[in-house]
C-alpha positions in Angstrom: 199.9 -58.8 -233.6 202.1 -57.9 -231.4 201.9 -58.2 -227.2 201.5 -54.6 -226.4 198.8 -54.3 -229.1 196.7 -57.0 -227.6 197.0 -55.5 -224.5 195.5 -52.1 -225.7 192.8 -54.1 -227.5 191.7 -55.9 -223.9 192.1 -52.1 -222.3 189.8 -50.8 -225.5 187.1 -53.6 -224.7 187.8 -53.6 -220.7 186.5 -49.9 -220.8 183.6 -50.6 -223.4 182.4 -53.5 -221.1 182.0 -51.2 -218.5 180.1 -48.4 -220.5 177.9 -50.9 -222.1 176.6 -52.1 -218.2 175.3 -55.6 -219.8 177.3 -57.0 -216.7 178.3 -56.2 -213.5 181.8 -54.0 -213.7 183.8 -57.0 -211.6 182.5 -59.3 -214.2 184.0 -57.6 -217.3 187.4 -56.5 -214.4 187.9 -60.3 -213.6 186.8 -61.2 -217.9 189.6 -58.5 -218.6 192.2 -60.4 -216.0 191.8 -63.8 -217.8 192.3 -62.3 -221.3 195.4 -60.4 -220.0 196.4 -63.7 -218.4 195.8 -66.3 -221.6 197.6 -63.3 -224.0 200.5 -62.8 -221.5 200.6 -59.6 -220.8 200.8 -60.3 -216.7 202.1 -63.7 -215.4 199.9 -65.9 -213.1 201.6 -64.7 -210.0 200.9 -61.6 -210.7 197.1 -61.5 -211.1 197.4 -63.5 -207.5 198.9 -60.6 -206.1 196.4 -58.1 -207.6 194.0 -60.5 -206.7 195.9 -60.1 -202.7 196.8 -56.3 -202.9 196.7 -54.9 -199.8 194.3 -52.4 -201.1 191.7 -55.0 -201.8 191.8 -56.5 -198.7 191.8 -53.4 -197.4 188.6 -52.5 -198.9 187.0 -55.7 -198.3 187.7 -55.7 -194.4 186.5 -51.9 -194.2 183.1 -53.2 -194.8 183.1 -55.8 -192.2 184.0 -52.6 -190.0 181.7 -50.2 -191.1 179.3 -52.9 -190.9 179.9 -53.8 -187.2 179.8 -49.8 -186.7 176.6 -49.7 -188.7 174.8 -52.0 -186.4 175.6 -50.0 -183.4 173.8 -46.6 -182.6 176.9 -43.8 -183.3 175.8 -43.9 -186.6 172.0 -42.7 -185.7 174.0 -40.2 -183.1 176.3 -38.6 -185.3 173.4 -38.5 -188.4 171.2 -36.3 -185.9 174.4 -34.2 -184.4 175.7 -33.5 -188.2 171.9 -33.3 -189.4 171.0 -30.5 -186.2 174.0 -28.6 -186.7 173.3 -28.3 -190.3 169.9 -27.6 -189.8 169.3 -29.7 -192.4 171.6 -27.5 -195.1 173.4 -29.6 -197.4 176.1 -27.1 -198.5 177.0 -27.0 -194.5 177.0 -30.8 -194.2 179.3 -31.1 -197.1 181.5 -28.0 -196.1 181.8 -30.3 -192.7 182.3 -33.7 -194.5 185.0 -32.2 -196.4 187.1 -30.8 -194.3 186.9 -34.4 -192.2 188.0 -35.6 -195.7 190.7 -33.6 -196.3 192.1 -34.1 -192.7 191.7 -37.9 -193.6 192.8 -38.2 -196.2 196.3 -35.9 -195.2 196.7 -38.5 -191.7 196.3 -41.9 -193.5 198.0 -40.8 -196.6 195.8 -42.9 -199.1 192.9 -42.1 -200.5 191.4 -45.8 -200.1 192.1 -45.5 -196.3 190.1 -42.1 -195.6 187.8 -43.2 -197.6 186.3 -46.2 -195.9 186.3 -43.8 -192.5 184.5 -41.6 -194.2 181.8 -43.8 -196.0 179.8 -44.6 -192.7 179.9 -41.8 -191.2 178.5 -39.9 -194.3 175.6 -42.5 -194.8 174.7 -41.8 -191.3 174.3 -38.7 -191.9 172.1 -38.5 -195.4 170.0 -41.0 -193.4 169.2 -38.5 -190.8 168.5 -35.8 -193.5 167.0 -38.3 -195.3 168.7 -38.0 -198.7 170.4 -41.1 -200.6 173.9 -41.4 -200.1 174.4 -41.3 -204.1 173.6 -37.1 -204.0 177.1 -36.9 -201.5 179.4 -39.7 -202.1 181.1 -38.9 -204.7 181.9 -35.2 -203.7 183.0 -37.5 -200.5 185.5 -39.8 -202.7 186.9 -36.8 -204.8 188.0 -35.0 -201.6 189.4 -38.4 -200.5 191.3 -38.9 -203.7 192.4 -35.3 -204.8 193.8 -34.3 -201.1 196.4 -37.1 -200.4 199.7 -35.2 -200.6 199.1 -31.7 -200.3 199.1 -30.7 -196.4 202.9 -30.9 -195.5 202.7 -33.7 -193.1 202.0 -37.3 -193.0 201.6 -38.2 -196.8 202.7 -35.2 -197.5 206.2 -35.8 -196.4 206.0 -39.4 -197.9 205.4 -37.8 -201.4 208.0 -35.1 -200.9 210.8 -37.6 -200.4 209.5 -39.5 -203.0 209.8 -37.2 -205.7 213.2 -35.9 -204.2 214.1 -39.3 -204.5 213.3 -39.2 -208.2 215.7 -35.9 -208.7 218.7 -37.3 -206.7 218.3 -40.6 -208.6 218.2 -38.6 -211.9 221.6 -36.3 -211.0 219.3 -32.9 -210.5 219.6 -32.2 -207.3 220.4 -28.4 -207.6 216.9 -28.3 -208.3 215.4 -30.3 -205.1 212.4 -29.6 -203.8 211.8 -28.2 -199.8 209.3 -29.5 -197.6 207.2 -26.7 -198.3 206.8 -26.9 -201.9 204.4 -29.4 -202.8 201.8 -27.4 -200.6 202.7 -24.2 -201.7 202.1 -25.7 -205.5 198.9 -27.4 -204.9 196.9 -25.4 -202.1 194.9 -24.1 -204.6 193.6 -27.5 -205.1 192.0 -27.4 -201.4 190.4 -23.8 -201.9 188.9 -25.7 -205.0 187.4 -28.9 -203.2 186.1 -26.9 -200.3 184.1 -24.8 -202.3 183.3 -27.1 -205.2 182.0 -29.9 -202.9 180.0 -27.3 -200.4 178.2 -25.6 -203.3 178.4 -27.9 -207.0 179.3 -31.3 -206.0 176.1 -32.6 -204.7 173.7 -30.6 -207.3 175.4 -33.0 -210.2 174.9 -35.9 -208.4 172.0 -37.9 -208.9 169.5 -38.2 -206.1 168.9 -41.7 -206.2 171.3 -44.3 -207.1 171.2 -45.5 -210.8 172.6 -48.8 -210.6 171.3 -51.7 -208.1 174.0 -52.3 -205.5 173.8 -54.0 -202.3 175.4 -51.3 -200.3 173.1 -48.9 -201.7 169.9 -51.2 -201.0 171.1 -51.7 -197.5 172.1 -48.3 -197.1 168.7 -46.8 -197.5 166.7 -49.4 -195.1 166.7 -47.5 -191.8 166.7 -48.8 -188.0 166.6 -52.7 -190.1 168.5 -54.2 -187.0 167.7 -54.4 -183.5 169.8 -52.7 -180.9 173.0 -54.4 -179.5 173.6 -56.0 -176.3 175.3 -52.9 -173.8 179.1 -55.0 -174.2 178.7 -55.4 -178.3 177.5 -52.0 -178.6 180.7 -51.0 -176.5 182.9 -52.8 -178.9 181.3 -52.2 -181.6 182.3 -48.1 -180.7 186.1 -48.9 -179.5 186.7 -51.1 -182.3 185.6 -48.4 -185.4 187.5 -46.0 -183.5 190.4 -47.9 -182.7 191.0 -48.7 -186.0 190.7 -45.3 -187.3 193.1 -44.1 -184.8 195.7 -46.9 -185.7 195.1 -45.7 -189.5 195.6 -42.1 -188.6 198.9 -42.6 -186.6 199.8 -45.7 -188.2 203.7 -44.4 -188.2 203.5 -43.7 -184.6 202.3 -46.5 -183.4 204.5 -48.5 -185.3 207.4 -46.8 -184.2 206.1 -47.7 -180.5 205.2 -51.4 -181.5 209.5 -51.7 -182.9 210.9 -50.1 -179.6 208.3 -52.8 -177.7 210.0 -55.5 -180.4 206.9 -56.1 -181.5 206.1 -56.4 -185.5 204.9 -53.3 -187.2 201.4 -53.0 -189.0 200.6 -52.0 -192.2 197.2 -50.5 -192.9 195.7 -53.7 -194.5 196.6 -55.6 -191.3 195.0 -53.4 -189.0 191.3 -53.3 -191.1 191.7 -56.8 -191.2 192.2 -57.8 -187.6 189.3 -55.0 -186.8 186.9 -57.0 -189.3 187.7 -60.4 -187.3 187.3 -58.1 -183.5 183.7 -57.6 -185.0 182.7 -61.4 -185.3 185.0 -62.2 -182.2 183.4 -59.7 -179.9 179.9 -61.1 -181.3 179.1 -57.4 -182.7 178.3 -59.1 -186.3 177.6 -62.7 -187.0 179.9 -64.8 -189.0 177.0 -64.6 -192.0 177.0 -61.2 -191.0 180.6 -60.5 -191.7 180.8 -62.6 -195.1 177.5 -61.1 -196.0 179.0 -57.3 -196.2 181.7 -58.3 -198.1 181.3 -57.4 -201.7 182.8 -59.9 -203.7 182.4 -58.0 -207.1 184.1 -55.0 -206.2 187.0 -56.7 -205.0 187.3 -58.4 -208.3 186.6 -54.9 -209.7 189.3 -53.8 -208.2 192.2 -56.6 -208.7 190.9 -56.7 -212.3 191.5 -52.8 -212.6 195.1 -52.9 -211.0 195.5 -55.4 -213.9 195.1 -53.2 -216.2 198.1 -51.0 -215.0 200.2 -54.2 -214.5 199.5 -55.4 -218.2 200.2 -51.6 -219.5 203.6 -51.6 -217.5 204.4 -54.7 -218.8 203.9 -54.4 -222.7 206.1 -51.0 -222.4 202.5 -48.8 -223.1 203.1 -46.3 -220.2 206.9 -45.8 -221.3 206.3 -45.9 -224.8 203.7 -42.8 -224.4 206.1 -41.1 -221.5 209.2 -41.1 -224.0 206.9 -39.1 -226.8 205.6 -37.0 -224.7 209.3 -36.5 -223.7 210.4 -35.7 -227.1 207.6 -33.1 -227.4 208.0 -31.2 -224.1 211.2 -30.6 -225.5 210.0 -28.5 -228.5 207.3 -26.7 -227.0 208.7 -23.1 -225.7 205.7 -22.3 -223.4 206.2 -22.8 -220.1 202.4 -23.2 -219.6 202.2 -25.7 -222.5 205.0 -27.8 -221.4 203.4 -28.0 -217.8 200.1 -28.9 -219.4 201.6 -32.2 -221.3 203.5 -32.9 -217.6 200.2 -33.0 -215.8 197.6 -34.0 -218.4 199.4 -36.9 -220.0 199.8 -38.6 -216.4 196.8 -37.4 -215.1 194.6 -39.4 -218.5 197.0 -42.3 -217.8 196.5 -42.7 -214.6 192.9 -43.4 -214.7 193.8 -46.6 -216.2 197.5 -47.2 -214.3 198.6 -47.3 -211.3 199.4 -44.1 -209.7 203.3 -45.2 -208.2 203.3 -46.6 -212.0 202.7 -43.5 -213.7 205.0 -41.5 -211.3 207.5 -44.4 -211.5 207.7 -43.1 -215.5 206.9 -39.7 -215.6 209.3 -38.4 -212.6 212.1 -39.9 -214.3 211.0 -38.5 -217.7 209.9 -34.8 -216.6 213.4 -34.4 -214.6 215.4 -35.6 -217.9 213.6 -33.1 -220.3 213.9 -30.2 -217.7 217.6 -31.2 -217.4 217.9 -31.4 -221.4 216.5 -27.7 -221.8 218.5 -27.0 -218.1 215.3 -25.5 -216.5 214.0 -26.0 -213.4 212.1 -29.5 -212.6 210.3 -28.3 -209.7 207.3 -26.7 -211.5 207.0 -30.0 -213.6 207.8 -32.2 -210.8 204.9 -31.1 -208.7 202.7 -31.2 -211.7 203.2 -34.8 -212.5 202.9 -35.6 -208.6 199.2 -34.2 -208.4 198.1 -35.6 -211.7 199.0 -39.0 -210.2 197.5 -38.2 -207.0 194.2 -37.1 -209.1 192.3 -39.8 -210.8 188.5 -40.5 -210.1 187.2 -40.5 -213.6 186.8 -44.4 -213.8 186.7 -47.6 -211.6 190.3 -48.4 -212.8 191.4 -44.9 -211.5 192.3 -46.0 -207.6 190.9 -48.8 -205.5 188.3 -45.8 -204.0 187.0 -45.6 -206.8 184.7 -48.9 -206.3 184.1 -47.9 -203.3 182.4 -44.7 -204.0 180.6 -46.3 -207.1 178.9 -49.4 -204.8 178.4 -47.2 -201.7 176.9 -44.5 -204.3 174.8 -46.8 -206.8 176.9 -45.4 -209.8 177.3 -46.6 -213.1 180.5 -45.9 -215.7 178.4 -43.5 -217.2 177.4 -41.2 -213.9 180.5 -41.1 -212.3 182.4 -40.2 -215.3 179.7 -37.5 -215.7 180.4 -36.6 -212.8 184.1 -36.4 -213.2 184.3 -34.4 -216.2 183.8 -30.7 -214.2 186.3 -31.1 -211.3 189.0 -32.7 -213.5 188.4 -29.5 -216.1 188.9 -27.4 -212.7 191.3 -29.1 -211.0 193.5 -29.4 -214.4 193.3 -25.8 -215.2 193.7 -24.5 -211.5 197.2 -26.8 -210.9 198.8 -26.1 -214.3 198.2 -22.2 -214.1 199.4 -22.1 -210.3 201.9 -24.4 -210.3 203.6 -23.0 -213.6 203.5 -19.5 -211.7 204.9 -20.2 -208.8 207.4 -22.0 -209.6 208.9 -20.5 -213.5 211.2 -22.9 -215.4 
């Protein structure tokens, strides 16, 4: 048996260990890490660096913060401002929530990022209309995810370069794309967030969370804490905000911190000296801090980015990019062709790592448009979103998780969940795309 068939195997009984539910999902993720380990399909020093992503720590800072914000009364403010403004209408609170997502997700360019802003402020909010956080999140997450890229600024830009980067590299570049063009391809995508989150989102999610999480038991036990202190209720304010506002103009400020000399931050950094600002400034105990911390989805999440590691590794992704290749190249529909461009990548990357999967499939949809000497915009766009589009399972993007613990989801509702938006979102972005920009 050969290497990259023991590593599909270990994929094939990662995901049935996380459908069957018999244990917790960072039990079979960090199960699925030692079997990719012992096989060799990643090295030790990489599952140390999953296990140290940025992303995860990341994550796992993010709920220190929110935490410390937790504790402090904004949350209770904001729940009753969102929750009178709404008049109790959860179409308008979800109109309002995404729209804060999109922007967040546009300014922090990463879904992970916007997310865990978003997550308190959303739970402060179902708590004041008195709903369970599992009827919103994940219309919350998908926004988060499924908007990175698309507004031409911050990530935007980032992802524009990016794939230009792929063209130049791949001696196209009659066929660049302009600043303009990823959002003119994927606009549509926002019309279809805004108005499937305000209006279909929430009815398909379940109103009670069907999986036993501590976020979601602490998330529905209101006023559980006693008020701060006046000086740790201050902090507890300027630190939540400061960190958002470092994450939202992180190139700024680190383009202020070089001309000072000083050393630039990266996202990660700053979560992580806000979590230690929380126990420092005496807004959460040290038990406190270590207590919000949830150990399992951080090993949910190295283990996932395993997966993607082990699949690049054994040659899977290319492998499946170079048929796919060959088959683009026979089919004479423009339509058809951008179909296998955007759903190929967008399946794999609910198990890969998006930069993997556009690492692949750039280089592969630029060579086949060059081959039939067509224009690789169309395709080029289309791979982008699909990479920038996965949700359907906890190996899909470290938000994923995140929206799954804060929401009390199982494998089974949040890929039930999925299933609508990724038929939308798959059918909207091919048609458009393929239309607006012929081969």
């Amino acid at each position: 048996m050969n290497l990259l068939t023991v590593c599909l195997l270990i994929c094939l009984l990662t995901v049935a260990g996380y459908i069957w539910g018999r244990y917790s999902l960072g039990t079979v993720a960090c199960t699925s890490m030692v079997l990719f380990l012992i096989t060799g399909c990643i090295t030790p020093q990489e599952a140390l660096g999953n296990l140290s992503n940025s992303n995860v720590v990341m994550v796992l800072s993010m709920f220190v913060v929110s935490e410390g914000f937790k504790r402090t009364q904004a949350v209770k403010i904001i729940g009753r401002s969102v929750g009178a403004m709404s008049k109790g209408s959860l179409p308008k609170v979800m109109f309002g929530f995404t729209l804060a997502s999109i922007l967040a997700a546009t300014f922090m360019g990463g879904a992970a990022a916007a997310f865990c802003v978003m997550a308190p402020l959303v739970t402060a909010c179902c708590e004041e209309l008195d709903i369970h956080p599992s009827k919103v999140i994940f219309g919350v997450g998908l926004v988060c995810i499924a908007a990175c890229g698309i507004l031409p600024m911050g990530g935007g830009l980032s992802m524009y370069a990016e794939v230009n980067g792929y063209i130049a590299a791949n001696d196209y570049v009659q066929h660049q794309l302009v600043p303009t063009d990823l959002f003119m391809g994927r606009f549509p995508t926002l019309i279809l967030l805004i108005f499937y989150n305000t209006f279909v989102a929430w009815r398909l999610s379940p109103d009670r969370p069907v999986t036993a999480t501590k976020s979601a038991e602490e998330f529905s036990l209101k006023n559980r804490n006693k008020p701060l202190p006046p000086l740790q209720e201050k902090c507890g304010y300027a630190i939540f905000f400061l960190v958002t506002a470092a994450l939202l103009f992180n190139a700024p400020l680190n383009q202020l911190l070089t001309k000072l000399h000083l050393a630039a931050l990266t996202t990660w950094e700053i979560v992580l000296i806000g979590a230690l600002l929380m126990v420092l400034t005496g807004v959460l105990t040290s038990k406190e801090a270590f207590g919000a911390v949830p150990l399992d989805l951080g090993f949910l999440i190295a283990g996932s980015l395993c997966v993607g590691t082990a699949l690049d590794n054994t040659g899977g992704g290319q492998i499946i990019g170079d048929a796919i290749a060959r088959a683009a190249d026979h089919l004479e529909n423009p339509y058809l062709v951008g179909a296998v461009f955007y759903l190929v990548p967008f399946l794999l990357t609910q198990v890969m790592q998006n930069r993997t999967v556009m690492a692949i499939f750039q280089p592969i949809a630029i060579l086949a448009c060059k081959s039939m000497g067509v224009s690789c915009v169309g395709p080029v766009i289309l791979v982008a979103a699909a990479c920038c589009t996965a949700f359907m399972t906890p190996m899909a993007t470290a938000s994923i998780p995140m929206v799954m613990d804060v929401g009390g989801y199982n494998v089974q509702t949040q890929l039930k969940q999925s299933v609508l938006p990724a038929v939308l979102l798959s059918a909207v972005n091919i048609f458009w795309v393929m239309t607006v920009f012929p081969m």
